[in-house]
VOLUMZA-231018 format. One record per residue (C-alpha): x, y, z. Coordinates in steps of 0.2 Angstrom, whole numbers, padded with zeros to 4 digits, always signed. Last residue first. Layout:
N
XYZ
...
***
This chain:
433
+0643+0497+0517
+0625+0502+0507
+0618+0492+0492
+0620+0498+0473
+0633+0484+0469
+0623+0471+0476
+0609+0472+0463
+0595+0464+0472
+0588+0449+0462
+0569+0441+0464
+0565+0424+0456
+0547+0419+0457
+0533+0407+0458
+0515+0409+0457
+0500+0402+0464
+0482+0410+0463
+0462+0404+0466
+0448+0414+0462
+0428+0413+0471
+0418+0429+0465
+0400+0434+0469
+0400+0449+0459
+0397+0467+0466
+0382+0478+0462
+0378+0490+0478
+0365+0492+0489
+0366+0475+0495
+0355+0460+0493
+0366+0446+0495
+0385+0446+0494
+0397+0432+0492
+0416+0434+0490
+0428+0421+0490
+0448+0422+0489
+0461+0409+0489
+0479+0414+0488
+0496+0402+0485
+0517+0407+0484
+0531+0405+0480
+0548+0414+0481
+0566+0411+0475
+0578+0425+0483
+0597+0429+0476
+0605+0446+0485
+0614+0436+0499
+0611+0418+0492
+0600+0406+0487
+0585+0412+0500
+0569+0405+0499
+0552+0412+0501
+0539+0405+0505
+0521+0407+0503
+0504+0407+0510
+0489+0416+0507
+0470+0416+0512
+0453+0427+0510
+0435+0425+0513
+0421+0434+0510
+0404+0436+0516
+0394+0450+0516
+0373+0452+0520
+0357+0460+0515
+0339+0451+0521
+0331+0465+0524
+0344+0482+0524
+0355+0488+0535
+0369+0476+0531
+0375+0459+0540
+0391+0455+0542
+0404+0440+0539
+0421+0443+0536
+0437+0430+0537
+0455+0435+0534
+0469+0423+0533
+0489+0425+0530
+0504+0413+0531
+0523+0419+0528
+0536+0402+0528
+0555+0413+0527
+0568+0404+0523
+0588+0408+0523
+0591+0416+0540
+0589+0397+0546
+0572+0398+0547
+0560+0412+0548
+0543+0412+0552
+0527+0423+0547
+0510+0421+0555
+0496+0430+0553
+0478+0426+0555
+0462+0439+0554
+0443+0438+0558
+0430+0451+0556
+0411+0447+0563
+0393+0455+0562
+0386+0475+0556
+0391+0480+0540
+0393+0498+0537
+0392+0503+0517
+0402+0515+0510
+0403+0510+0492
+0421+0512+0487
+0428+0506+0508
+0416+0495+0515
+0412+0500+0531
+0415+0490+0549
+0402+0488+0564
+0404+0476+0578
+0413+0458+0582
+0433+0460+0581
+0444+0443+0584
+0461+0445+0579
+0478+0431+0578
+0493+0435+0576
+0511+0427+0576
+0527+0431+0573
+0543+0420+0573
+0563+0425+0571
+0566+0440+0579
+0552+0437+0591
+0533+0442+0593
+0519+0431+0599
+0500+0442+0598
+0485+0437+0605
+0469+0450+0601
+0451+0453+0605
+0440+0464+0600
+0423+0468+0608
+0408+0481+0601
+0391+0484+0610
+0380+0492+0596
+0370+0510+0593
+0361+0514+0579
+0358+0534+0570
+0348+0533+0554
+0348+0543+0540
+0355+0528+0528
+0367+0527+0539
+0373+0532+0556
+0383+0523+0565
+0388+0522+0584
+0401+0508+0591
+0400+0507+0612
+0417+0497+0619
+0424+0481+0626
+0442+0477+0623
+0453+0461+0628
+0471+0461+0622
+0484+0445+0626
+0501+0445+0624
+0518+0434+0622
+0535+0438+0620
+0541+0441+0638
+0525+0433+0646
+0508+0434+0645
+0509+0453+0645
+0492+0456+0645
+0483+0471+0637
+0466+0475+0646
+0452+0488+0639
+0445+0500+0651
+0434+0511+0637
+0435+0509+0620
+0426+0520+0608
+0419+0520+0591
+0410+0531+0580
+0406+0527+0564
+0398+0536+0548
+0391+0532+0532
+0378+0546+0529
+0387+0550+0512
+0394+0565+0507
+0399+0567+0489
+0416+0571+0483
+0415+0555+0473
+0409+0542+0486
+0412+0549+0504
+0415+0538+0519
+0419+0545+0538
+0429+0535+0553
+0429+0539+0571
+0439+0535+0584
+0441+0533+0603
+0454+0524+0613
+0455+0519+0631
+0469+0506+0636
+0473+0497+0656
+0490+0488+0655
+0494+0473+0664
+0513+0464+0664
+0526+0476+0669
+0510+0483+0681
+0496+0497+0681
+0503+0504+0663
+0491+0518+0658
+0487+0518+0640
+0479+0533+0630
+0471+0532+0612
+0467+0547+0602
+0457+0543+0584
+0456+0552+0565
+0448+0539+0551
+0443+0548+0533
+0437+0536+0518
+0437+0540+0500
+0427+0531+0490
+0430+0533+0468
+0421+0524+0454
+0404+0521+0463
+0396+0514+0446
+0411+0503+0442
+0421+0505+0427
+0439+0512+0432
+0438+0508+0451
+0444+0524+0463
+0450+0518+0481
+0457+0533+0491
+0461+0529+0509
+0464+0543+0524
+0473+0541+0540
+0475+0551+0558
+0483+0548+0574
+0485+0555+0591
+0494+0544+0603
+0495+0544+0624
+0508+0536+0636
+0505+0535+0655
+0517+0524+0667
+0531+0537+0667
+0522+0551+0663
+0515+0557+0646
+0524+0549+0636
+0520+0555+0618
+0514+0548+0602
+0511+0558+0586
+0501+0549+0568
+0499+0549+0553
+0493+0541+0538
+0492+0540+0521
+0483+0528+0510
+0483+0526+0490
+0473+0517+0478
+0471+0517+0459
+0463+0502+0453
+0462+0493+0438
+0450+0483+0430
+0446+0461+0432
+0426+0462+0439
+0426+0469+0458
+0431+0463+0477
+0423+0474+0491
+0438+0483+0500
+0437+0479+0519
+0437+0493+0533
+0441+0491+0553
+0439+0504+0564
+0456+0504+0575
+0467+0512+0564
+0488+0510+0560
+0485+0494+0551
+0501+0482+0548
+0501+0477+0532
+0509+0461+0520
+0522+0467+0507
+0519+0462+0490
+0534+0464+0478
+0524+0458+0463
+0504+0455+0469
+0495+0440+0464
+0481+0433+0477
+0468+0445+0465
+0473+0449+0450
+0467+0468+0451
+0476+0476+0438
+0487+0491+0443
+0490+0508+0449
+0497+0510+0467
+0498+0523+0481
+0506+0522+0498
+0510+0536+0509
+0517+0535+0529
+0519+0549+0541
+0527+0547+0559
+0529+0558+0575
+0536+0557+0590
+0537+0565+0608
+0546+0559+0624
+0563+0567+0622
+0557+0578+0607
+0551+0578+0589
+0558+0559+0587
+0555+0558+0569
+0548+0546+0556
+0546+0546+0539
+0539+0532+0526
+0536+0534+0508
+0529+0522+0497
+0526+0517+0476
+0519+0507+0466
+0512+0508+0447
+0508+0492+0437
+0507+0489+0418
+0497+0479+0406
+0502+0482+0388
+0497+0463+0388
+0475+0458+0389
+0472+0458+0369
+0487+0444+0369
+0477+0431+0378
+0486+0414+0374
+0500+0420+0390
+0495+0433+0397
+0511+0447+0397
+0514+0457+0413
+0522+0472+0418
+0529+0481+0434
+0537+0496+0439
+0541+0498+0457
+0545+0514+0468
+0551+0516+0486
+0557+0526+0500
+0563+0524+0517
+0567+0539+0529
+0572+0538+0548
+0575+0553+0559
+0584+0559+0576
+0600+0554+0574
+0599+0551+0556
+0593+0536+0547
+0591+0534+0528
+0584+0520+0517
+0583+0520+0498
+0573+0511+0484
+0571+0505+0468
+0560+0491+0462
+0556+0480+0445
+0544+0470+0440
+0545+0457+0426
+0528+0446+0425
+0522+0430+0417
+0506+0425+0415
+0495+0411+0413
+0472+0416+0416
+0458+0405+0417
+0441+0414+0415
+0425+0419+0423
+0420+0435+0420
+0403+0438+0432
+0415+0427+0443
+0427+0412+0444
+0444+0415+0442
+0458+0402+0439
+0476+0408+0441
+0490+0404+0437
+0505+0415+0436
+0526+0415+0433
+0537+0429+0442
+0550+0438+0437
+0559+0449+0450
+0572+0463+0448
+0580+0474+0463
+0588+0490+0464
+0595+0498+0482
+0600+0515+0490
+0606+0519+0505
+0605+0499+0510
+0613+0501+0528
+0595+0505+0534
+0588+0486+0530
+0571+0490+0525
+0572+0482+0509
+0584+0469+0514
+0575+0462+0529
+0557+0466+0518
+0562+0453+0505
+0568+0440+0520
+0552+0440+0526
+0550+0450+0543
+0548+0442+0560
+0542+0453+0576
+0547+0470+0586
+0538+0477+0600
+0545+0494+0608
+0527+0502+0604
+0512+0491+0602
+0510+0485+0584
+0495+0489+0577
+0479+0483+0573
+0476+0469+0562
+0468+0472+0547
+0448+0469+0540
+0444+0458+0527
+0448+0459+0507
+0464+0467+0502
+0467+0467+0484
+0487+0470+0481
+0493+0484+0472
+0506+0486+0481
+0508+0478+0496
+0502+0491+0511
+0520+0493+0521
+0527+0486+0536
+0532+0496+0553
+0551+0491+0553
+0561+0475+0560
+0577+0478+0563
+0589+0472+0547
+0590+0455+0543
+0603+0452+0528
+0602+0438+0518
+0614+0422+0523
+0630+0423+0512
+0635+0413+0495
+0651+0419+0487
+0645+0420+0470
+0641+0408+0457
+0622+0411+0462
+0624+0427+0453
+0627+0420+0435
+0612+0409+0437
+0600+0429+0440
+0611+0438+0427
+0608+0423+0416
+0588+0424+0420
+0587+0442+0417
+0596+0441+0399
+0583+0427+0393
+0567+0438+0400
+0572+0454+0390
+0575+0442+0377
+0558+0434+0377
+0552+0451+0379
+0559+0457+0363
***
């Protein structure tokens, strides 16, 4: 039945390219969304600054794309991977998923919603197939007044954790400014979902403050600390001196629970006179200095905390690169780390019909025990090819590492490699005019 299932989608996806070939649609770029059921190791870049806009892949200019109302697509994908951890092993797989989703805009409002299926057959490993995936995302924002807005984001998923596979991955643009990494666990599934929310208002010409607020859910099904919960609320204010200096304050704070139980796993952060330079019309430069405060393990420490950001953002190129030394949590356990987090992004377009997307994290921290530390290392890079208008050929390779020594927590050094390549089909009969 699969083989046939997989026979019929494969005609469908020949008989398309027959067409009329048009470059893909590219649609203004929207805030991105967590990639379903895709392990995050390493912390997130920080937010795009309002009025900014940068490159999306050519799967997230259709998806997002507000003249698609409502929109189907079909991928397959073929998998290697080779894992090497408490259960080492060399996985093949193929995988269908599927997607639907809609877009709306009023005069005042946007909406995007989505929700894929996936499943996946090993291949020579029959006791691991009947494997399904869950994802889904909802994105609303409002302008509430003239110089008032508000959005709200949800993303949940249910799935095996292959790590560097994700079908329909999205890559994520974080919307908090204490960074939080997901420890890497033994091949189960995770249920994970993030909200967040967030008003921003103008205060004065020159003056523009935000309010924002976000909680993660992580529940593992055979760990010890099956479920983490984390809880981050923050205010930032920025006052523009110049067109090309701004001066940005910003205080957070961000609280762990394991299983409805409260944990002394606590941080509090704030930034005081940080810099944002407008390099030039596309290029800029942030420099923060600040006071981090944990308390854990009953303890109450204090640390000097500085991030530093360049980000280059045009229709057709984005690049970022993050530097953050200070505290960060794992998110299940809800232990704070103390030491370095790194992050590269890069995605470019060519040609409106290829899109070359490159991503990198790096942690290194020490815990608050002797001799305890966290490293773990992650990268991926794809491309995506466009054959025509509704007709994409991806591919795609991730590396991830993970070492950790003498934490209070058991986690497996793991080191896994992962390519894949893919067809994805939008069903052009259901897209918008």
């Amino acid at each position: 039945m699969i083989k046939k299932y997989f026979a019929a989608s494969l005609l469908v996806a020949v008989c398309s390219v027959a067409r009329a070939q048009s470059p893909p649609a590219q649609s203004p770029p929207a805030e991105q969304q967590t990639p379903p059921g895709q392990e995050t190791s390493g912390s997130q870049p920080p937010p795009l600054e309002p009025g900014e806009s940068g490159a999306v892949s050519l799967v997230e200019g259709i998806l997002d794309n507000t003249a698609n109302h409502l929109g189907f697509s079909f991928s397959m994908y073929e998998m290697r991977s080779r894992f090497r951890g408490s259960q080492s092993s060399d996985l093949a797989a193929g995988a269908l998923y599927s997607q639907i989703f809609t877009n709306r805009r009023g005069r005042r409002s946007s909406l995007h919603l989505d929700y894929g299926f996936g499943y996946t057959m090993y291949h020579g490993k029959s006791g691991l197939n009947n494997t399904h995936s869950h994802s889904g995302s909802a994105s609303w924002e409002v302008r509430l007044a003239r110089y008032t807005s508000f959005s709200l984001t949800d993303t949940i998923s249910s799935s095996p954790n292959d790590y560097g596979f994700s079908p329909g991955g999205r890559s994520q643009i974080g919307t908090y400014t204490i960074y939080s990494q997901e420890v890497l666990v033994d091949r189960q599934r995770l249920i994970a979902n993030t909200l967040t929310a967030g008003v921003k208002q103008r205060l004065t010409k020159k003056i523009n403050a935000s309010v924002f607020g976000r909680h993660d859910y992580l529940r593992f099904s055979r760990d010890d600390f099956r479920g983490g919960q984390g809880f981050q609320v923050g205010v930032r204010a920025d006052y523009q001196i110049n067109g090309w200096l701004h001066l940005d304050n910003s205080y957070s704070t961000y609280l762990n629970t394991i299983d409805d139980k409260l944990l002394s796993s606590t941080i509090h952060r704030l930034d005081v006179g940080g810099f944002r330079f407008k390099v030039s019309r596309n290029i800029q430069f942030t420099a923060k200095a600040g006071v981090e405060y944990t308390r854990y393990l009953r303890n109450g420490q204090t640390f000097a905390g500085f991030e530093g950001v360049i980000s280059r953002n045009t229709r057709s190129n984005s690049i970022l690169i993050l530097y953050h030394r200070g505290l960060s949590t794992i998110l299940g356990p809800g232990t704070i780390l103390q030491g370095h987090n790194a992050a590269l992004s890069i995605t470019q377009n060519f040609l409106s019909r290829f899109t070359l997307q490159l991503d990198g994290s790096y942690v290194r921290g020490g815990g608050f025990t002797p001799d305890s530390s966290m490293e773990n290392i992650s990268a991926n890079g794809g491309l995506q090819i466009g054959l025509q208008s509704n007709l994409i050929a991806s591919t795609n390779f991730g590396f991830v590492s993970q070492h950790l020594r003498n934490l209070p927590f058991v986690a497996p050094d793991i080191r896994s490699y992962t390519a894949f390549v893919g067809l994805q089909y939008l069903l052009p009969t259901l897209r918008g005019r």
